[in-house]
NULUM-5709 format. One record per atom (N, C-alpha, C): residue number from 0; chain; x, y, z; residue in one letter. Coordinates in Angstrom, 1 decimal, padded with zeros to 4 digits. Example, Ala and Ser with C-alpha at 12.3 -4.5 7.8 and 13.67 -1.06 7.14 Angstrom:
BEGIN
{seq 0&mol A&east 013.2&north -005.7&up 007.8&type a}
{seq 0&mol A&east 012.3&north -004.5&up 007.8&type a}
{seq 0&mol A&east 013.2&north -003.3&up 007.8&type a}
{seq 1&mol A&east 012.8&north -002.2&up 007.1&type s}
{seq 1&mol A&east 013.7&north -001.1&up 007.1&type s}
{seq 1&mol A&east 012.9&north 000.0&up 007.9&type s}
// end
This chain:
BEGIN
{seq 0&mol A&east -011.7&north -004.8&up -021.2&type x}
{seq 0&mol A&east -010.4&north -004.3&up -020.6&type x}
{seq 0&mol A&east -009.3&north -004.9&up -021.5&type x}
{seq 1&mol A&east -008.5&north -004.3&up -022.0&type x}
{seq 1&mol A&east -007.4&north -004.7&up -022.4&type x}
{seq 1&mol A&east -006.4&north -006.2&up -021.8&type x}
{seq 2&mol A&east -005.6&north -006.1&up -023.1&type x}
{seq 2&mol A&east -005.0&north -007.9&up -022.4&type x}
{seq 2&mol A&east -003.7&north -007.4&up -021.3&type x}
{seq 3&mol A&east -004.1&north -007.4&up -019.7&type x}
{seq 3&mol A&east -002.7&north -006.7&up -019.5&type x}
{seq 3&mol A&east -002.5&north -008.3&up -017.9&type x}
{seq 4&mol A&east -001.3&north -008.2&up -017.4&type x}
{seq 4&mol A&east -001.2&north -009.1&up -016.4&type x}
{seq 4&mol A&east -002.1&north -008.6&up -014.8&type x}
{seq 5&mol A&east -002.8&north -007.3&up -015.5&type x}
{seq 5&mol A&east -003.0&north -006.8&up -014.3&type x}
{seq 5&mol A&east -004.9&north -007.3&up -013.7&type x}
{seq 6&mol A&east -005.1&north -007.4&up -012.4&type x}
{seq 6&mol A&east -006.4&north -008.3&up -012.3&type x}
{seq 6&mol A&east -007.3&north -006.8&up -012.4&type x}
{seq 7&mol A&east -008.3&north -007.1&up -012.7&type x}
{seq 7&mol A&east -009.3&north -005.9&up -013.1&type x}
{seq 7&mol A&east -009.8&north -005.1&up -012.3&type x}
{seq 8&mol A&east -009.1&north -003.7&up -012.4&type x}
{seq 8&mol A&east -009.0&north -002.8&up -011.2&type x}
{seq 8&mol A&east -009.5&north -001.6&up -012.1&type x}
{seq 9&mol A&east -009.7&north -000.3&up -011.0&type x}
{seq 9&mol A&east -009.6&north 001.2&up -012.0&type x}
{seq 9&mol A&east -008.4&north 001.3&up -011.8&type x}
{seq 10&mol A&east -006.9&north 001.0&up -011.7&type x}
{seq 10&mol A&east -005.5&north 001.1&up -011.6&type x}
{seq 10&mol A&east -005.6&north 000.3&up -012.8&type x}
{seq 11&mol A&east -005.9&north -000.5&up -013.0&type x}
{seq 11&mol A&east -005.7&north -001.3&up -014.9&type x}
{seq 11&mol A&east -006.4&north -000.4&up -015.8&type x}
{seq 12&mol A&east -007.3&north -000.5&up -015.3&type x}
{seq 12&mol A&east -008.5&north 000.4&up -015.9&type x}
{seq 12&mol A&east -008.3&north 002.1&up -016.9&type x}
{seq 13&mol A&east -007.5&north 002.8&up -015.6&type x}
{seq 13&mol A&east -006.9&north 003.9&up -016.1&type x}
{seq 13&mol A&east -005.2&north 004.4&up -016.3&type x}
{seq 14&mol A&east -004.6&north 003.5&up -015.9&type x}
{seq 14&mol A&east -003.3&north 003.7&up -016.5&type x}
{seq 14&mol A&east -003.1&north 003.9&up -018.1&type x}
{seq 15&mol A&east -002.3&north 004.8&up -017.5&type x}
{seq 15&mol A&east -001.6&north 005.0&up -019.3&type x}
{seq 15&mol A&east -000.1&north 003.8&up -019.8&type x}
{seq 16&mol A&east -000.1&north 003.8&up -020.7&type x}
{seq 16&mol A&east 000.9&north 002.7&up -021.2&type x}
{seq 16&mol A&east 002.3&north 003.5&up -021.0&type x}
{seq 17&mol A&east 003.5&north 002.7&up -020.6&type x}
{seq 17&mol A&east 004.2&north 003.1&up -020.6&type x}
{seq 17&mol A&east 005.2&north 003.3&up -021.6&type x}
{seq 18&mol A&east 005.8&north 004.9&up -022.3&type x}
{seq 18&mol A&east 006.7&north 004.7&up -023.7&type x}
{seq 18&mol A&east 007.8&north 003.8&up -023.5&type x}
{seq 19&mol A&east 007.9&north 003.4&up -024.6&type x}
{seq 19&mol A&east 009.4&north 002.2&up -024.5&type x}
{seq 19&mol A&east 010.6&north 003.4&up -024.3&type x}
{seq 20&mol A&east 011.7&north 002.9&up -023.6&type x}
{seq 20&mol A&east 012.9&north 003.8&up -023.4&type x}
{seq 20&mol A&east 014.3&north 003.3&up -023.6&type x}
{seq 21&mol A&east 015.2&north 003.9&up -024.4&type x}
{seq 21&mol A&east 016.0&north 003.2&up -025.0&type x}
{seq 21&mol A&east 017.0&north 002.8&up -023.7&type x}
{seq 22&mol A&east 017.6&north 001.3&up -024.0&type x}
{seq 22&mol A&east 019.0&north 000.8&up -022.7&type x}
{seq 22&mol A&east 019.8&north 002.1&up -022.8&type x}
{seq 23&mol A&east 020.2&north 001.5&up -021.6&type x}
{seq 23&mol A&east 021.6&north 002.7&up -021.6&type x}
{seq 23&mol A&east 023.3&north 002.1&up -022.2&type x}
{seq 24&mol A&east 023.6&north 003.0&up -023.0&type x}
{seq 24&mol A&east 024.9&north 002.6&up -023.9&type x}
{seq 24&mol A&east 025.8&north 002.6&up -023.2&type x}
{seq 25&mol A&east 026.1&north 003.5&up -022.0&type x}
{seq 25&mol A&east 027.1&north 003.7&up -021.4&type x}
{seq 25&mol A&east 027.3&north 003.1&up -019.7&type x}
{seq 26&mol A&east 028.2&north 003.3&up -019.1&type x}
{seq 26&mol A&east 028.0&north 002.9&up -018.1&type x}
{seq 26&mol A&east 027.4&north 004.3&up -017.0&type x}
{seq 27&mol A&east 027.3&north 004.0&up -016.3&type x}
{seq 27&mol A&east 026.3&north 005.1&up -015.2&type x}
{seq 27&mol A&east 027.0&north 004.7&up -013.7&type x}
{seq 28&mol A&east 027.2&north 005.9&up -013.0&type x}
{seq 28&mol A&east 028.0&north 005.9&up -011.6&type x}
{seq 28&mol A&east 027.0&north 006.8&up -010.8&type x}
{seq 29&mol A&east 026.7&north 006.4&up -009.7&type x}
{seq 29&mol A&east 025.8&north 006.7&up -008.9&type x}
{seq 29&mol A&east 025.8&north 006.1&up -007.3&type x}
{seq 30&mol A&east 025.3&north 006.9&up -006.5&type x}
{seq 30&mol A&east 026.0&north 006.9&up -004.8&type x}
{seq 30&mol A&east 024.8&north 005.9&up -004.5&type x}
{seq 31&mol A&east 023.4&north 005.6&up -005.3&type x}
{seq 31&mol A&east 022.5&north 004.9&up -004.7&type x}
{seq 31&mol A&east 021.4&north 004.9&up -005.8&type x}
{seq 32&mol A&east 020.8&north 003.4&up -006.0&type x}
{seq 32&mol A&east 020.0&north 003.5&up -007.0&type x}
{seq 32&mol A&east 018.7&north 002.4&up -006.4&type x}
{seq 33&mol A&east 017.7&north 003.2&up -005.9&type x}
{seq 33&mol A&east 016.6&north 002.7&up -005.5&type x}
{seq 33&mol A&east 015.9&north 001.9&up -007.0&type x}
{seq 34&mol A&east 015.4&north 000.5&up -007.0&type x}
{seq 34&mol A&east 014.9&north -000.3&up -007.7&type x}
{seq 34&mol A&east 013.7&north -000.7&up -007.4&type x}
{seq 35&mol A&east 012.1&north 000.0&up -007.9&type x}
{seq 35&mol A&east 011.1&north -000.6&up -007.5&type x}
{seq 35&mol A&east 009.8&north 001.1&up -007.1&type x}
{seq 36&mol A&east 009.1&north 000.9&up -006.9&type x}
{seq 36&mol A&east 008.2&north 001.9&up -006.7&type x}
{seq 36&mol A&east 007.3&north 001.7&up -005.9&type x}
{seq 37&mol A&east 007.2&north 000.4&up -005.1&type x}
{seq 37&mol A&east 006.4&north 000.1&up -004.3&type x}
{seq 37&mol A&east 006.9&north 000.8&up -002.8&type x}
{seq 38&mol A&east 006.0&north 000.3&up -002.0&type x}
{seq 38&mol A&east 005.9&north 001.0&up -000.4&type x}
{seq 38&mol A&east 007.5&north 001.0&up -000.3&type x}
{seq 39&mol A&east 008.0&north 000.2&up -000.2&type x}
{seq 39&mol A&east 009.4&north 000.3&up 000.3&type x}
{seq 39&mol A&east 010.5&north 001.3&up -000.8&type x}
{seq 40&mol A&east 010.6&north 001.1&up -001.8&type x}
{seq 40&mol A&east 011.2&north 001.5&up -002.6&type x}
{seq 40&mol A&east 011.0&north 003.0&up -003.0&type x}
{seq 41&mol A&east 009.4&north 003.5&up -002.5&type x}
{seq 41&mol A&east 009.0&north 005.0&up -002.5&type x}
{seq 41&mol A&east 009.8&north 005.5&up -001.0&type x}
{seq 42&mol A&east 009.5&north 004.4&up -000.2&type x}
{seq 42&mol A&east 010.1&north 005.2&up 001.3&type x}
{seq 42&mol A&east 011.6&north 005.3&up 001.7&type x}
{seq 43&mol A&east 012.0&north 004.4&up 000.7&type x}
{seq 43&mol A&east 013.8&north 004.7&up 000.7&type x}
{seq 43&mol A&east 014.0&north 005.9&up 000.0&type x}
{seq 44&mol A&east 013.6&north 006.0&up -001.3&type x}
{seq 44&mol A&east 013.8&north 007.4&up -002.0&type x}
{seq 44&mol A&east 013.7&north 008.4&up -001.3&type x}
{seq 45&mol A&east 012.4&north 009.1&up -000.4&type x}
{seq 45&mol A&east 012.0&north 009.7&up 000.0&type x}
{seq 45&mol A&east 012.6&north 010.6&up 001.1&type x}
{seq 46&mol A&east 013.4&north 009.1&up 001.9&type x}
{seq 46&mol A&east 014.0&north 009.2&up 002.9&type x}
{seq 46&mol A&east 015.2&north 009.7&up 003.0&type x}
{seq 47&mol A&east 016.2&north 009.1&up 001.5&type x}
{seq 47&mol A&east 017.3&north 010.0&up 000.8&type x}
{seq 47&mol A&east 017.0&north 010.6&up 000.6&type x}
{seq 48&mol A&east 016.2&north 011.7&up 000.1&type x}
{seq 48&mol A&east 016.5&north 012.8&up -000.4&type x}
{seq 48&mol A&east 016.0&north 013.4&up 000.5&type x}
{seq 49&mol A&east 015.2&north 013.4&up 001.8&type x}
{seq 49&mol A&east 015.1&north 014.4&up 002.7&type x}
{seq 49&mol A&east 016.6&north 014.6&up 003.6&type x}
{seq 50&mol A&east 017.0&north 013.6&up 003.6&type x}
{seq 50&mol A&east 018.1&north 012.9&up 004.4&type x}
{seq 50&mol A&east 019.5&north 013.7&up 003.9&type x}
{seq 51&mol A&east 019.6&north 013.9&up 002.7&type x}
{seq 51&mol A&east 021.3&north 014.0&up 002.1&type x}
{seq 51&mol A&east 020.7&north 015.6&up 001.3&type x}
{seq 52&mol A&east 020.0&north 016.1&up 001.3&type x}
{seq 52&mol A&east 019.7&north 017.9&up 000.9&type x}
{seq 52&mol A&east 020.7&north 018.4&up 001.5&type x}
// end
């Protein structure tokens, strides 16, 4: 398995790498910026956008 921080799973196992993406130059204005992809952070997103359609 590859050298990654992740403990030896098929989630380490089969992930793809992620492309590098360039910073952002400018500044960014936004009503709400969910940080994160875990349980919580999927279910706030989720919740806004069923919520504010």
């Amino acid at each position: 398995m590859a050298n990654t921080p992740y403990p030896e799973s098929y989630y380490a196992a089969s992930a793809n790498a992620v492309p590098p993406r360039p910073a952002l130059q400018d500044d960014v204005e936004t009503d709400v910026c969910v940080i994160g992809a875990g349980y919580t952070g999927l279910s706030s997103a989720l919740f806004l956008l069923e919520s504010f359609r």
